[in-house]
C-alpha positions in Angstrom: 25.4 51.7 50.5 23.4 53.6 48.2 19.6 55.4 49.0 17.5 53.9 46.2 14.8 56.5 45.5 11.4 56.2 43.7 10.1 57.3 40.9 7.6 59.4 42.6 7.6 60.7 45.5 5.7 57.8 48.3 2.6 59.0 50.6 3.8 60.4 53.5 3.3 58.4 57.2 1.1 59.9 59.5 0.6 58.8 62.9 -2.5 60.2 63.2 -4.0 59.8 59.7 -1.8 57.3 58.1 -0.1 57.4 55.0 -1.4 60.3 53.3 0.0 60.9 49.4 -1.8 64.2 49.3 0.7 65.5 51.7 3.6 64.5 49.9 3.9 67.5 47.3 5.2 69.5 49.7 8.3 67.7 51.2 11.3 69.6 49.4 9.8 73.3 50.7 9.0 71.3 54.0 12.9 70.1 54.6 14.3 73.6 53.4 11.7 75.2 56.4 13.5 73.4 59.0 17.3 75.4 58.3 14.6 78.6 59.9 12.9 76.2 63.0 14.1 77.5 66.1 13.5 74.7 68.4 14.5 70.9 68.2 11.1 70.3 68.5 9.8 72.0 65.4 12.6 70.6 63.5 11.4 66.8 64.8 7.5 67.7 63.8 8.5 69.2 60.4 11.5 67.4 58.8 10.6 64.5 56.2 12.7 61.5 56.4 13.1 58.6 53.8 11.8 55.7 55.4 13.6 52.7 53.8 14.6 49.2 53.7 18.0 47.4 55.3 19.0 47.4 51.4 18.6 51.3 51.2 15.6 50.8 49.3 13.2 54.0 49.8 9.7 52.9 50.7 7.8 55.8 52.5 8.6 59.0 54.2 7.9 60.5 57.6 8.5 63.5 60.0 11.6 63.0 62.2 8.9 63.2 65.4 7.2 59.7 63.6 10.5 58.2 63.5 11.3 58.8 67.0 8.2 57.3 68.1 8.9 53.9 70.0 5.5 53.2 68.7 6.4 52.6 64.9 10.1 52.1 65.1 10.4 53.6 61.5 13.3 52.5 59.6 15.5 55.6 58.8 19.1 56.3 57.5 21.7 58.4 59.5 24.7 59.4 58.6 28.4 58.9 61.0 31.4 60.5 60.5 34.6 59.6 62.7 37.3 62.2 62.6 41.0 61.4 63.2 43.7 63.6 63.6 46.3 61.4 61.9 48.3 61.3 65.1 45.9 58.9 67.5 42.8 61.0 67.8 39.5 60.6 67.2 37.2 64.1 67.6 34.1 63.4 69.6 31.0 66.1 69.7 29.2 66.6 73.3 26.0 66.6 72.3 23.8 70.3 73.6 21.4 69.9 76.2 18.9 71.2 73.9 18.9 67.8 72.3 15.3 65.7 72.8 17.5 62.1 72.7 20.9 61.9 74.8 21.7 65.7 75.7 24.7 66.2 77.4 26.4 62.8 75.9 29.5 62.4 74.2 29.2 61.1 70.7 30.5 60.3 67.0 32.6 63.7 65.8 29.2 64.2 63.5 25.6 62.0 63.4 22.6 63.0 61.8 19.6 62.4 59.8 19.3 61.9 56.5 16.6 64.3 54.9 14.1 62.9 52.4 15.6 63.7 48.8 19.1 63.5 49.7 22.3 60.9 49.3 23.9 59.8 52.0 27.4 61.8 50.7 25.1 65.3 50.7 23.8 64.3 54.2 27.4 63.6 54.9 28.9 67.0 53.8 25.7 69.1 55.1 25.5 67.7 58.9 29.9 68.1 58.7 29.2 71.6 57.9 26.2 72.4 60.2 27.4 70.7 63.5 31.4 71.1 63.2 32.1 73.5 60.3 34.2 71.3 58.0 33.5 72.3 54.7 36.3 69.8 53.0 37.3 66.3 53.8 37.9 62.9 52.2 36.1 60.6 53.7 36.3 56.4 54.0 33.4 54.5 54.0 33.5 52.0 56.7 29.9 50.3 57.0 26.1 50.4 57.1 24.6 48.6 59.9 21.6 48.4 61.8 20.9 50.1 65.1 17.9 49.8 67.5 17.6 51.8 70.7 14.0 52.1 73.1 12.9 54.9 70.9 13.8 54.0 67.3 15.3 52.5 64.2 18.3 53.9 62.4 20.0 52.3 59.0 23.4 53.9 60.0 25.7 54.5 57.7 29.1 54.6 58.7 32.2 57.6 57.4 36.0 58.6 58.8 37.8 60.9 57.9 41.6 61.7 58.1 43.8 64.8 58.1 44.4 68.4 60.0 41.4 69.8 61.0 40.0 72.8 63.3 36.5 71.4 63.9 34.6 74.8 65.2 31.1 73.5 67.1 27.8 75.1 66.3 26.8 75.3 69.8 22.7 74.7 69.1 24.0 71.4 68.0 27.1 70.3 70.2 28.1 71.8 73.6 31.7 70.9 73.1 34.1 68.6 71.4 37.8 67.4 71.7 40.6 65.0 70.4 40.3 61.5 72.8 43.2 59.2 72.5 41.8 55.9 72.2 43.5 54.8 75.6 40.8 57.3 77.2 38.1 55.9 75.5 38.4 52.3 75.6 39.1 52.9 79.9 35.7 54.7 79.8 34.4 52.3 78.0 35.5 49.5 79.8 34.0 51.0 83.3 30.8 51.7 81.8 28.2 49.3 83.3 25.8 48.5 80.6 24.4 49.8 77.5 22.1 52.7 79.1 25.3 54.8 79.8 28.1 55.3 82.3 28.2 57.2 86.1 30.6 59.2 84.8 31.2 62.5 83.7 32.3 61.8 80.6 29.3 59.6 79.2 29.2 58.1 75.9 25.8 57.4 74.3 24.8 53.8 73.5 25.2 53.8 70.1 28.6 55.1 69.9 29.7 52.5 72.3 28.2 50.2 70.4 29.7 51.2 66.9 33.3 52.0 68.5 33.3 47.9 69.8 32.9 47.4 66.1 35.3 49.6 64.2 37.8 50.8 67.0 40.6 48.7 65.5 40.0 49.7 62.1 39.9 53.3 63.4 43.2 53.1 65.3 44.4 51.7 61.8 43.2 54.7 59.5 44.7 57.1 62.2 48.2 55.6 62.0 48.1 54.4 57.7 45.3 53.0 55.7 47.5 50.8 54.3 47.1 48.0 56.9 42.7 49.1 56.6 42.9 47.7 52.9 
């Protein structure tokens, strides 16, 4: 999966004015002003997301607040990373209670948005970096799919990693995080009743329930020897 970018730069979506092109000059100093928000909340009004078709076709932008409007359902690409330790397990982020969707969840080792301008690979290596530290990895593609929750629309793009690593948590993006062996998650898994979440303690969001059903094999493969992944 590739981000296919314009030629110039689309008008920007506006839920209260529209698509505005006037507004688009400023999206690169916009994005760089959101590494200095201070709240969740500033980042969701001010950062500028690609808005973009199942292809990866960019075909509009708008802030990360329009996108998580159930409203609009704007399609926007995320970036996953899955990290394995080599020797059966797979790091998983608790997400900080600071966070507007899902606080206090247990999720994918990284997950986040893509900002208008960028690849998917620099998303990759800059939401590694800001929620877990990892400056260097190697990294498999797995998949792009399509997600829908109650609040939005995500083209997800899907990324493992193998190899030693000391993931160190920025703690205004993730609580916590820890090696799972796969037994633990597929038992939690299994007792969770439905989609919305799980009664107990150690709740996984929706959407990495939903992506593990579909790549836990292949995951348990690349831990052990990507030979039997090819």
């Amino acid at each position: 999966m590739k981000l296919i970018y314009p030629a110039t730069v689309p008008p920007l979506f506006s839920a209260t004015e529209g698509a505005s092109a006037s507004n688009a000059g400023n999206i690169f100093a916009t994005n760089s002003s959101c590494a200095k928000a201070s709240t969740e909340a500033e980042i969701e009004a001010h950062e500028q997301l690609p808005l973009v078709e199942p292809s990866g076709r960019v075909i509009g932008m708008a802030s990360r607040k329009d996108c998580h409007n159930a409203q609009f359902k704007l399609l926007h690409p995320v970036v996953h990373l899955h990290l394995l330790d080599g020797k059966g397990g797979l790091y998983l982020q608790k997400r900080a209670l600071s966070k507007l969707l899902l606080p206090g969840y247990w999720d994918t080792a990284v997950g986040g948005h893509i900002s208008y301008g960028e690849s998917i690979e620099e998303a990759l290596h800059r939401e590694t970096r800001e929620e877990i530290g990892i400056e260097h990895f190697k990294s498999t593609y797995l998949l792009s799919y399509l997600w829908e929750s109650p609040k939005e629309r995500e083209l997800v793009n899907v990324f493992a990693a193998v190899g030693t690593f000391n993931p160190t948590p920025n703690l205004e993006e993730v609580s916590e995080g820890k090696f799972w062996s796969f037994e633990e998650i597929e038992r939690i898994i299994a007792s969770t009743p439905d989609a919305a979440g799980s009664s107990s303690s150690a709740a996984f969001t929706p959407n990495f329930i939903a992506e593990y059903k579909r790549i836990g094999n292949q995951l348990k493969c690349l831990s052990t020897s990507n030979s039997c992944c090819e």
